[in-house]
ZAPARO-219830 format. One record per residue (C-alpha): x, y, z; residue number from 1; residue in three letters. Coordinates in steps of 0.2 Angstrom, whole numbers. Layout:
// residues N
atom xx:X; yy:Y; zz:Z; nr:NUM; rest:ALA
...
***
This chain:
// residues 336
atom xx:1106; yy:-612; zz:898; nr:1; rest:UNK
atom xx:1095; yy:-611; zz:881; nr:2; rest:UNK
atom xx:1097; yy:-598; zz:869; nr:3; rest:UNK
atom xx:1079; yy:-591; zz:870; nr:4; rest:UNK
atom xx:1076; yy:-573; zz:869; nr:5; rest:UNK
atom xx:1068; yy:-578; zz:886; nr:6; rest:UNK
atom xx:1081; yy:-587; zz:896; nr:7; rest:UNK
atom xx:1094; yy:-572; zz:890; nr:8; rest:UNK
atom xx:1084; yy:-559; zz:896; nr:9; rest:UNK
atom xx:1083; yy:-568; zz:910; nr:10; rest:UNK
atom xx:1100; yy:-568; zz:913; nr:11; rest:UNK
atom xx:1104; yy:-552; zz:911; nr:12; rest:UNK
atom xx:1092; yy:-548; zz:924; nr:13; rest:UNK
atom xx:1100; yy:-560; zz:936; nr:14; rest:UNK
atom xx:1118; yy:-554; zz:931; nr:15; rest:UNK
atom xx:1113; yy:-537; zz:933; nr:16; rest:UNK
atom xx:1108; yy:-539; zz:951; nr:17; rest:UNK
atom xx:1123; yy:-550; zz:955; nr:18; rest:UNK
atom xx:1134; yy:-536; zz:951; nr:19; rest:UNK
atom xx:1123; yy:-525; zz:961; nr:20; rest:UNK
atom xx:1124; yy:-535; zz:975; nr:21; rest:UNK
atom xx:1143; yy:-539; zz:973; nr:22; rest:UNK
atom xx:1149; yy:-521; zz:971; nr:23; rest:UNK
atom xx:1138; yy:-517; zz:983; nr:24; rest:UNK
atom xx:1144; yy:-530; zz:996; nr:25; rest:UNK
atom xx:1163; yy:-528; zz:993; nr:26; rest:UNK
atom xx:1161; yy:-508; zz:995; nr:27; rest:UNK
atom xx:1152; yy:-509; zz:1012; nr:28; rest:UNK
atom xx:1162; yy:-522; zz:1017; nr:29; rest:UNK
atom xx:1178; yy:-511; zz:1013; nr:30; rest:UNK
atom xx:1169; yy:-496; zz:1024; nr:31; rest:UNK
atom xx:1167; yy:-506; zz:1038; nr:32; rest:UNK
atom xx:1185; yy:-516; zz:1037; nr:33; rest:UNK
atom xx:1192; yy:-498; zz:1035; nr:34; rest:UNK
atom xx:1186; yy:-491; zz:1054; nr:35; rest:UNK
atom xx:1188; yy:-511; zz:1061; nr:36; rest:UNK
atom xx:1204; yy:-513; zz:1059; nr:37; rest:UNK
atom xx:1211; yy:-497; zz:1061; nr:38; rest:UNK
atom xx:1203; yy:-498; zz:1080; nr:39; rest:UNK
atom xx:1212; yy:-515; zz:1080; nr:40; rest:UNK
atom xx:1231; yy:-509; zz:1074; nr:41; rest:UNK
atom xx:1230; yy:-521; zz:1059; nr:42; rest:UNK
atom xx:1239; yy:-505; zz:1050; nr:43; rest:UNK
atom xx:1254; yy:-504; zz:1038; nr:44; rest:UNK
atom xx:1266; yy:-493; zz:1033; nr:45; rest:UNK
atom xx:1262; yy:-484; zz:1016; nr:46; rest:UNK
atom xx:1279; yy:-482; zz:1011; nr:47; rest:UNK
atom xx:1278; yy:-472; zz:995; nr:48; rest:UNK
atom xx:1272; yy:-456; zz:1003; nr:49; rest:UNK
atom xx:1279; yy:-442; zz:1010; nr:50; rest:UNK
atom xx:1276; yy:-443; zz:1030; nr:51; rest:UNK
atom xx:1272; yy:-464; zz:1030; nr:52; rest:UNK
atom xx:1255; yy:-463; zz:1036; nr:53; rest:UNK
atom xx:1248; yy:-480; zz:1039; nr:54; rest:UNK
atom xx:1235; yy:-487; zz:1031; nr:55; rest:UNK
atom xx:1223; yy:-502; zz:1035; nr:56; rest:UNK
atom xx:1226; yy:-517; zz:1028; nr:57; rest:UNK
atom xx:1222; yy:-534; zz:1024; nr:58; rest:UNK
atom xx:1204; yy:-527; zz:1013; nr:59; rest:UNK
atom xx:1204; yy:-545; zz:1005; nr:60; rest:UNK
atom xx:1189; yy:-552; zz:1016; nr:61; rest:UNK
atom xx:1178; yy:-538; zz:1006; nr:62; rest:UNK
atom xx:1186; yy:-546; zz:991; nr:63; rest:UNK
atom xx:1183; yy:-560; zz:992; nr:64; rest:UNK
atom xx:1163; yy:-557; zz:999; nr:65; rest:UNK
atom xx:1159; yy:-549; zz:985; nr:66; rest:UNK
atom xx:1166; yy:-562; zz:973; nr:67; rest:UNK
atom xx:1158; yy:-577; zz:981; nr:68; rest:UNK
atom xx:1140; yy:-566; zz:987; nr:69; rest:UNK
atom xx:1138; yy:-562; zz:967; nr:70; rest:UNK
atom xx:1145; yy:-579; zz:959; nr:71; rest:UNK
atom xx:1134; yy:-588; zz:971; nr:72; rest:UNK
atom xx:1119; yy:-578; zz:964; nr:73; rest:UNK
atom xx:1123; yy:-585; zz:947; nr:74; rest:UNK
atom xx:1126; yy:-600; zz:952; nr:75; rest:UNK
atom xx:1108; yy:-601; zz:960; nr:76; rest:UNK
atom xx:1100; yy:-597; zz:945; nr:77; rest:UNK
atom xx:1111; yy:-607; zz:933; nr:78; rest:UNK
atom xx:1116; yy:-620; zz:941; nr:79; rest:UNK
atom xx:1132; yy:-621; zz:932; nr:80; rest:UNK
atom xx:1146; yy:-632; zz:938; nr:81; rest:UNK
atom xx:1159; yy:-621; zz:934; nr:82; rest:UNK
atom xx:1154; yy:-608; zz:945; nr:83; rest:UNK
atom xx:1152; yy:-620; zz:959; nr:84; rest:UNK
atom xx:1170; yy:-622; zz:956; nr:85; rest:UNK
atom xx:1178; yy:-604; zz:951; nr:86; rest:UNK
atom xx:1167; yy:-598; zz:968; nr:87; rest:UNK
atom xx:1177; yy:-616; zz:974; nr:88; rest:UNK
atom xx:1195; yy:-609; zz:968; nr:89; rest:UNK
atom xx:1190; yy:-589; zz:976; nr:90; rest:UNK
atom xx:1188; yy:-596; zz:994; nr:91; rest:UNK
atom xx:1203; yy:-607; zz:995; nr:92; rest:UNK
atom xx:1215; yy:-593; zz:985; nr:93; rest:UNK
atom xx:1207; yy:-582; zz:998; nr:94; rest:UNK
atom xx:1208; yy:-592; zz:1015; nr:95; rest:UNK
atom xx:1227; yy:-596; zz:1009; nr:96; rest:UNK
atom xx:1228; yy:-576; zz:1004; nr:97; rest:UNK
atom xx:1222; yy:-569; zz:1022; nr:98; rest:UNK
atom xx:1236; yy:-584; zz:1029; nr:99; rest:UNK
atom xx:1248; yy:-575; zz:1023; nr:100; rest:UNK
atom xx:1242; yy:-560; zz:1028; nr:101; rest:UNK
atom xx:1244; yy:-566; zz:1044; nr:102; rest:UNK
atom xx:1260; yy:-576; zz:1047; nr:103; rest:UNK
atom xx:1270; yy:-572; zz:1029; nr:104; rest:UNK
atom xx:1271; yy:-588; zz:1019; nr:105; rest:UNK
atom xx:1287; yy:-593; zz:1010; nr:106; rest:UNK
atom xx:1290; yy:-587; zz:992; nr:107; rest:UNK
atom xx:1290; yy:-607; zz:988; nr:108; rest:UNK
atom xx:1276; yy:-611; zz:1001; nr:109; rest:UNK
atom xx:1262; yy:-598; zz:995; nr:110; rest:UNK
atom xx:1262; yy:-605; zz:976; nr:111; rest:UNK
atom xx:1260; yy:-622; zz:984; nr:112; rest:UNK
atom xx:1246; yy:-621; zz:992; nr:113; rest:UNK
atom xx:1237; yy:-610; zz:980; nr:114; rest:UNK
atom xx:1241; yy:-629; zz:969; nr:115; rest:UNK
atom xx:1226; yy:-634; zz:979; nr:116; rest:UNK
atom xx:1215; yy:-620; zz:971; nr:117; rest:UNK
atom xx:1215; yy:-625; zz:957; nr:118; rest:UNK
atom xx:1207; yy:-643; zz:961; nr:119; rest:UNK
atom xx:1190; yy:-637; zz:960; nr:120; rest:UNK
atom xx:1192; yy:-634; zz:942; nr:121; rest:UNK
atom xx:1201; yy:-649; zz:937; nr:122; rest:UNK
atom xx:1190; yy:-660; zz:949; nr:123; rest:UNK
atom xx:1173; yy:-654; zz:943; nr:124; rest:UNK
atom xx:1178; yy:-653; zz:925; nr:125; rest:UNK
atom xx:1177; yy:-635; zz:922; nr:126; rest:UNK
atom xx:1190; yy:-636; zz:909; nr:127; rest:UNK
atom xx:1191; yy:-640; zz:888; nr:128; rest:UNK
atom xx:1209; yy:-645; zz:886; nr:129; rest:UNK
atom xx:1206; yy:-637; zz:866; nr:130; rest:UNK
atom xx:1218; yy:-623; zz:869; nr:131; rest:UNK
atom xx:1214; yy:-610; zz:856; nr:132; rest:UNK
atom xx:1228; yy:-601; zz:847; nr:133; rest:UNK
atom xx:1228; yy:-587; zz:837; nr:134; rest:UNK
atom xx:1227; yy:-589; zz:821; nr:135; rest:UNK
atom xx:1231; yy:-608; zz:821; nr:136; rest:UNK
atom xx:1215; yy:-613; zz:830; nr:137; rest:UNK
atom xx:1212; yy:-627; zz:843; nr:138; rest:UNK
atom xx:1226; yy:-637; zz:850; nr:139; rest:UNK
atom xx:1221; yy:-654; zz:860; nr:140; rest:UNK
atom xx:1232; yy:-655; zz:874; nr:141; rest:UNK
atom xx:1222; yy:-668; zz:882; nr:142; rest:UNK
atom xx:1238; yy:-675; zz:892; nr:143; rest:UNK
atom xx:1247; yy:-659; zz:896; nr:144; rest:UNK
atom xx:1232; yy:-648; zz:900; nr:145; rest:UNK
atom xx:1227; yy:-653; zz:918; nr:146; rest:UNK
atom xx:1245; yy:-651; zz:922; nr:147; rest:UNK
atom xx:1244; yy:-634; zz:916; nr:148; rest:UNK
atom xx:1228; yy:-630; zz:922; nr:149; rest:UNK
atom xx:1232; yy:-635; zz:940; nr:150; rest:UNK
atom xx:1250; yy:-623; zz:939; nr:151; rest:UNK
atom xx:1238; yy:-609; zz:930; nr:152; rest:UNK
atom xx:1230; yy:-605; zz:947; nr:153; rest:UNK
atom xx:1246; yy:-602; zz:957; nr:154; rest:UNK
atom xx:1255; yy:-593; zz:941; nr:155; rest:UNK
atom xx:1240; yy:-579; zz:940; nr:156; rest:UNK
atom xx:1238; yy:-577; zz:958; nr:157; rest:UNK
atom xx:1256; yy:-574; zz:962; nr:158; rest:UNK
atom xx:1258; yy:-564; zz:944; nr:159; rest:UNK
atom xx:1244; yy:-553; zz:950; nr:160; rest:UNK
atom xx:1252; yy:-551; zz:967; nr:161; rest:UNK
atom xx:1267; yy:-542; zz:961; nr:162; rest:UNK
atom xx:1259; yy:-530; zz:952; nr:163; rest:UNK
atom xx:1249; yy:-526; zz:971; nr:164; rest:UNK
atom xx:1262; yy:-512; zz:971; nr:165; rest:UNK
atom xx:1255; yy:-495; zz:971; nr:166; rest:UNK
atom xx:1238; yy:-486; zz:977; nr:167; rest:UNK
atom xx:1223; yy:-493; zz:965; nr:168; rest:UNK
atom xx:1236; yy:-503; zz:954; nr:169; rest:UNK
atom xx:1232; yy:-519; zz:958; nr:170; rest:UNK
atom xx:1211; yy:-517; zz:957; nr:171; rest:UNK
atom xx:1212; yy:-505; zz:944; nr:172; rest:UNK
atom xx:1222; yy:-517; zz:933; nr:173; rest:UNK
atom xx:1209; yy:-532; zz:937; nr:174; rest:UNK
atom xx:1196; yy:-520; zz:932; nr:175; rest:UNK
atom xx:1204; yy:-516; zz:916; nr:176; rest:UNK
atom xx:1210; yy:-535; zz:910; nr:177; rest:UNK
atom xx:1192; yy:-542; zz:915; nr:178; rest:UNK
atom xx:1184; yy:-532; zz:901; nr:179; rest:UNK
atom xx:1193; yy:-538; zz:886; nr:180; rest:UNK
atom xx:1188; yy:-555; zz:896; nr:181; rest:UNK
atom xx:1170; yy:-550; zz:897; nr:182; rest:UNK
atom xx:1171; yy:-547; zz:877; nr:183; rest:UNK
atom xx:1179; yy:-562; zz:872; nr:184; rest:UNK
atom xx:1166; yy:-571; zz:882; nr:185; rest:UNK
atom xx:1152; yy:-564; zz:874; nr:186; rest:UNK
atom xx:1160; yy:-565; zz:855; nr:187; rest:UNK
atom xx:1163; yy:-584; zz:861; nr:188; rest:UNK
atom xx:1144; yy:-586; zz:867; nr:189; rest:UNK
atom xx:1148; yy:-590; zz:884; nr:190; rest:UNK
atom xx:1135; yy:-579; zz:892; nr:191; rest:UNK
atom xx:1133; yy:-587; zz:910; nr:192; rest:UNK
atom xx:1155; yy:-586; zz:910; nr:193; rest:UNK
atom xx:1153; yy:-568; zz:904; nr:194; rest:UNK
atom xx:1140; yy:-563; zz:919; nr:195; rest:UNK
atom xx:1152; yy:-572; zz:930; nr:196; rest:UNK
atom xx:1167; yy:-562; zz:923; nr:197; rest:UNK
atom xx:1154; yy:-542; zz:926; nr:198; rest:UNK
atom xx:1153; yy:-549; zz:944; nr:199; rest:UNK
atom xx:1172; yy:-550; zz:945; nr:200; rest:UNK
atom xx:1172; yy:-531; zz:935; nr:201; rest:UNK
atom xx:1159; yy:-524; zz:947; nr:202; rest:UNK
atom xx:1170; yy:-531; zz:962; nr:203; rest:UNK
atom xx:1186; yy:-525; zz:956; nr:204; rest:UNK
atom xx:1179; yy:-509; zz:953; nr:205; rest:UNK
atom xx:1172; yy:-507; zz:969; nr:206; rest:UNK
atom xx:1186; yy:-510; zz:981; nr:207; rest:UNK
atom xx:1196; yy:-497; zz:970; nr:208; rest:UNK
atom xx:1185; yy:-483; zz:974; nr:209; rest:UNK
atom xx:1193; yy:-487; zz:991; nr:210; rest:UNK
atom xx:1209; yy:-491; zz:986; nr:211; rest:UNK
atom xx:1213; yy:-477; zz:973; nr:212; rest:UNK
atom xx:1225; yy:-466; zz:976; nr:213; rest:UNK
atom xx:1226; yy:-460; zz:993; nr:214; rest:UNK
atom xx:1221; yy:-477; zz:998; nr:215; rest:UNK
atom xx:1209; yy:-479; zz:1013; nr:216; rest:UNK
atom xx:1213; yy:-496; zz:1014; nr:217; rest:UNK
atom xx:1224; yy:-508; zz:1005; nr:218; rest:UNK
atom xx:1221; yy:-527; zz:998; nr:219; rest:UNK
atom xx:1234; yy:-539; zz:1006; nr:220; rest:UNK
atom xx:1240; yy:-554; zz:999; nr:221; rest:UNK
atom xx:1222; yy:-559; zz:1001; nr:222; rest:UNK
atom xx:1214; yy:-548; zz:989; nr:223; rest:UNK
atom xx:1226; yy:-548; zz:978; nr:224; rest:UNK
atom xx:1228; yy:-567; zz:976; nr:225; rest:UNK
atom xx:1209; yy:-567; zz:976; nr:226; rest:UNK
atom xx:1208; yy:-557; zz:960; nr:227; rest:UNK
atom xx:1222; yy:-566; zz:953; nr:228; rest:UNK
atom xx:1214; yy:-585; zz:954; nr:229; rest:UNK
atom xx:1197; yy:-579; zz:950; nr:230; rest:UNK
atom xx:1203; yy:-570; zz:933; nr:231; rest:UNK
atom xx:1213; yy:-586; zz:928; nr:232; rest:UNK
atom xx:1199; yy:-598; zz:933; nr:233; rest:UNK
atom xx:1187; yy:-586; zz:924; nr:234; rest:UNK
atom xx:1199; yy:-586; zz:909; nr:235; rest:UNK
atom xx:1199; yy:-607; zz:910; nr:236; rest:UNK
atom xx:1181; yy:-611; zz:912; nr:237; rest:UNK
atom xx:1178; yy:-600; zz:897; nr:238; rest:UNK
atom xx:1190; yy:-604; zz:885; nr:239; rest:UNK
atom xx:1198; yy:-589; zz:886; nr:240; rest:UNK
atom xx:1216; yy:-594; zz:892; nr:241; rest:UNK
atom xx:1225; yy:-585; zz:879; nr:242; rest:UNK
atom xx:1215; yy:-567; zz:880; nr:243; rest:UNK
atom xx:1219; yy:-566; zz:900; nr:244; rest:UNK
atom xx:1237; yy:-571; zz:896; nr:245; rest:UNK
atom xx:1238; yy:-555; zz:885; nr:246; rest:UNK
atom xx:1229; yy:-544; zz:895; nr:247; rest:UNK
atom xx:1241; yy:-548; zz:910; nr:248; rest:UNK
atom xx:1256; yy:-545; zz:900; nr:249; rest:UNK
atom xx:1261; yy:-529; zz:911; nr:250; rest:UNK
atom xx:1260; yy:-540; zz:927; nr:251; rest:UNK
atom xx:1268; yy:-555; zz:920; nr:252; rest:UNK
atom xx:1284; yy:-544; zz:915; nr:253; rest:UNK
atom xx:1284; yy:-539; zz:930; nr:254; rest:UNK
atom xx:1284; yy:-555; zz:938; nr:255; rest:UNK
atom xx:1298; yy:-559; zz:924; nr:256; rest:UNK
atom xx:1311; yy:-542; zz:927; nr:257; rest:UNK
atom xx:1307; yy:-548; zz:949; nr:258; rest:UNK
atom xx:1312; yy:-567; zz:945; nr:259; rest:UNK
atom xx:1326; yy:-564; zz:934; nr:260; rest:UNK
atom xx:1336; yy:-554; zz:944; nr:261; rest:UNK
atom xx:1332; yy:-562; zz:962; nr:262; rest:UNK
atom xx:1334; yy:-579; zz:953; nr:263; rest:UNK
atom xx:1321; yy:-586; zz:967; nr:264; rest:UNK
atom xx:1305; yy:-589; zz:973; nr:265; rest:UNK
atom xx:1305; yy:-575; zz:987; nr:266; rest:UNK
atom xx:1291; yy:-566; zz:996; nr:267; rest:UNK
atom xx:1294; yy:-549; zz:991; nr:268; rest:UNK
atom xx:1292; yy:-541; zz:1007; nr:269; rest:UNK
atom xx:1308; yy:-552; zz:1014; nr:270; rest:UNK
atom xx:1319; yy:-544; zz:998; nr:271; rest:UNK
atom xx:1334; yy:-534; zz:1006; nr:272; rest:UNK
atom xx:1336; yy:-519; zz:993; nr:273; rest:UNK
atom xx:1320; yy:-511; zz:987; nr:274; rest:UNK
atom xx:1319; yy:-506; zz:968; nr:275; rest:UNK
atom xx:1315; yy:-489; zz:970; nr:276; rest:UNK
atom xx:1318; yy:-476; zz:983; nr:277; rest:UNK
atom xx:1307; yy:-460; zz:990; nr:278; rest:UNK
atom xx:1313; yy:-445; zz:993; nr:279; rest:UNK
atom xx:1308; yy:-432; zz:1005; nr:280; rest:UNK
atom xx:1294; yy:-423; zz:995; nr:281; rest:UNK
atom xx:1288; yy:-440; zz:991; nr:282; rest:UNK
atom xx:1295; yy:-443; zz:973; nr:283; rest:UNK
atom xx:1299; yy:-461; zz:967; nr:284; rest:UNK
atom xx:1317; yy:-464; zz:960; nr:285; rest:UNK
atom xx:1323; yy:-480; zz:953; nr:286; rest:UNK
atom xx:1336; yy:-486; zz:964; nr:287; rest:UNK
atom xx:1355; yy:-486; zz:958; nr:288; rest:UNK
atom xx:1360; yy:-501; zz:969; nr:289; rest:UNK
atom xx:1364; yy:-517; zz:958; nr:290; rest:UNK
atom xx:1355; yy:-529; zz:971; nr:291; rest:UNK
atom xx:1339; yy:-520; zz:970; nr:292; rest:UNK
atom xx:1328; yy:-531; zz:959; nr:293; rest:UNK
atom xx:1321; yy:-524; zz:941; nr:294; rest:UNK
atom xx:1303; yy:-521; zz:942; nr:295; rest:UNK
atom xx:1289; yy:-512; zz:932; nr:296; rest:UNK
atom xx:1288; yy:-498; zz:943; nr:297; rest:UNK
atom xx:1308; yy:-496; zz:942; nr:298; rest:UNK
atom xx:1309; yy:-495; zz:924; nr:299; rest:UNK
atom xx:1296; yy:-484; zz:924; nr:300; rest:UNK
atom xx:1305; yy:-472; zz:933; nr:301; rest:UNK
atom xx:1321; yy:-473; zz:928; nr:302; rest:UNK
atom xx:1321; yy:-460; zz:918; nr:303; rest:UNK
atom xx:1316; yy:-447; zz:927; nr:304; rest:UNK
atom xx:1308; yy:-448; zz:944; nr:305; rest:UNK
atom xx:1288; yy:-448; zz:948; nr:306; rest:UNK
atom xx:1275; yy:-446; zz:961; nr:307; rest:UNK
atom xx:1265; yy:-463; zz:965; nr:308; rest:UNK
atom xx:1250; yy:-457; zz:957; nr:309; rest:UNK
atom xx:1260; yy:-455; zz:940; nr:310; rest:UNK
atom xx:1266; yy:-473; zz:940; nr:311; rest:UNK
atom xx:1251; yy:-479; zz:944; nr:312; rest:UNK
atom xx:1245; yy:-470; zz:932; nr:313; rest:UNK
atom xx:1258; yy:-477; zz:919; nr:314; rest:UNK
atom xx:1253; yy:-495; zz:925; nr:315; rest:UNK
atom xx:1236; yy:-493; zz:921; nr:316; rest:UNK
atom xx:1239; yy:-486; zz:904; nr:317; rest:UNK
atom xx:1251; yy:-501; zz:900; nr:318; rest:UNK
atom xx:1236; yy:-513; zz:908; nr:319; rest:UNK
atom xx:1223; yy:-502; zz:897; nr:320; rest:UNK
atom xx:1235; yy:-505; zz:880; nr:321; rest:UNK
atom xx:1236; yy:-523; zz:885; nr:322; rest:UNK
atom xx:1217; yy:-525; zz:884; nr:323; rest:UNK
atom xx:1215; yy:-517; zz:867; nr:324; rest:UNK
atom xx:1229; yy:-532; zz:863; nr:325; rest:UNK
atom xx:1217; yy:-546; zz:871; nr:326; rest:UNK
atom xx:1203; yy:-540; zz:864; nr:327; rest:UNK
atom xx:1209; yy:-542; zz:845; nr:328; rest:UNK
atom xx:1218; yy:-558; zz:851; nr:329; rest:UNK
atom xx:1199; yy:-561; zz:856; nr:330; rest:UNK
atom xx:1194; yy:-559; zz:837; nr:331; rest:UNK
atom xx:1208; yy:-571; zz:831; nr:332; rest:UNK
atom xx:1203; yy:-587; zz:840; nr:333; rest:UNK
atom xx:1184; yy:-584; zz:839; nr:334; rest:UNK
atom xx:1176; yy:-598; zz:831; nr:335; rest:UNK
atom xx:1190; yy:-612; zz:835; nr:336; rest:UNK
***
């Protein structure tokens, strides 16, 4: 789109009733999956409180609703290719998402098949393989960068998905990382991307209003992977690849301490030994078994124990410093 006073009011009007609509959308969806599929037994175990009790689960489908019913408005009025292909990328991280909700992919298989959602993006062209620095300024990694791009997809989906451990940790943290995004978007004048990356905020934020502590329902591996593809495609198609690598810093330690000590690709609900342990009044203490795999929420509670609602606080206060960190990375590679 132009530049005209006109055509960016325009679009502002437009975004604003995307997000409406996209919030809107993912939170009735989220009420309605909350009474379904607690009539239906779809219910797990929410293991971190005192007395179990069992709590819907997957919420992904209102995820992924919201996502695709607000990008599709934007997409109707801008006619961009990109978000034909990040709404593209949502539905397939999704569909692969609620499959493993279902039948519990592989740790190997799960990142394979999210290869393919990245295609859109590579396919459609929704890429510049300029990779901004900061500080040193574009790099052309015309050669390397499709490789890249089509491993990006699988490496933010998965990366998010660990950090899917707690209630409201994983949609608090998207909604946290996705406005350092929306800044550096608008610094870099990419206003349709910065619209599409309010949708994803407005989304994120309202499935946690469900999914905060107590949680009335929780994501599954398809919300979670959703979220995950749609902030790395988001970060790719605008030239933002660097910010969204430092506002995920928490997750991707995360996904670091988890690998480094397992040593393999493993779905996490399969791994033997839990890293932390709850105690009868419903306290979190890092477990003292060596086989129990490092995580964030066991370092953060190594030190002295904590109730769920304090680690997740404590994530989303890492998540919220990481931000601050990819918005001035933001201010570094503005111009390049």
């Amino acid at each position: 789109m132009s530049s005209s006073p006109f055509d960016s009011q325009f679009l502002v009007l437009v975004a604003g009733f995307a997000v409406l609509l996209s919030a809107g959308a993912t939170y009735v969806a989220s009420s309605l999956l909350i009474g379904l599929l607690g009539k239906k037994g779809r219910v797990v175990m929410d293991y971190h409180k005192k007395g179990k009790p069992m709590v819907p689960k997957p919420g992904g489908p209102a995820i992924i609703l919201g996502l695709v019913v607000g990008e599709a408005v934007l997409y109707l009025f801008t006619q961009q290719a990109s978000l034909l292909a990040l709404m593209a990328t949502l539905i397939i991280a999704g569909v692969i998402g609620l499959l493993d909700d279902v039948v519990t992919l592989s740790g190997a298989v799960k990142p394979a098949l999210l290869l393919f959602a990245s295609l859109p993006i590579l396919l459609l062209g929704a890429y510049d393989f300029h990779l901004a620095l900061p500080f040193f300024g574009a790099v052309r990694l015309s050669i390397i960068y499709p490789i890249l791009l089509l491993l990006a997809i699988p490496v933010t989906s998965n990366t998010v998905n660990t950090i899917d451990v707690l209630n409201g940790v994983v949609s608090g943290f998207m909604l946290i990382a996705s406005i350092p995004l929306i800044f550096a978007l608008l610094l870099f004048g990419n206003y349709v991307v910065a619209a599409a990356a309010t949708v994803f905020a407005a989304t994120a934020a309202a499935f946690y209003l469900v999914h905060r502590y107590p949680s009335k329902i929780f994501p599954g591996d398809s919300g979670s992977l959703t979220l995950g593809a749609g902030y790395g495609a988001l970060a790719i198609i605008g030239r933002a690849e660097m910010v969204g690598v430092v506002a995920l810093l928490p997750a991707i330690l995360n996904s670091f301490f988890f690998l480094s000590t397992v040593k393999r690709l493993v779905e996490h609900r399969k791994v033997k030994e839990r890293p932390i342990v709850v105690s009868e009044d419903g306290l979190l203490t890092a477990s003292r078994k060596p086989e129990a795999p490092i995580s964030l929420v066991r370092l953060i509670v190594a030190r002295s124990p904590m109730f769920e609602h304090q680690v997740a606080g404590e994530i989303l206060r890492l998540a919220a410093f990481s931000a601050i960190l990819a918005a001035l990375t933001a201010l570094t590679v503005r111009g390049f």
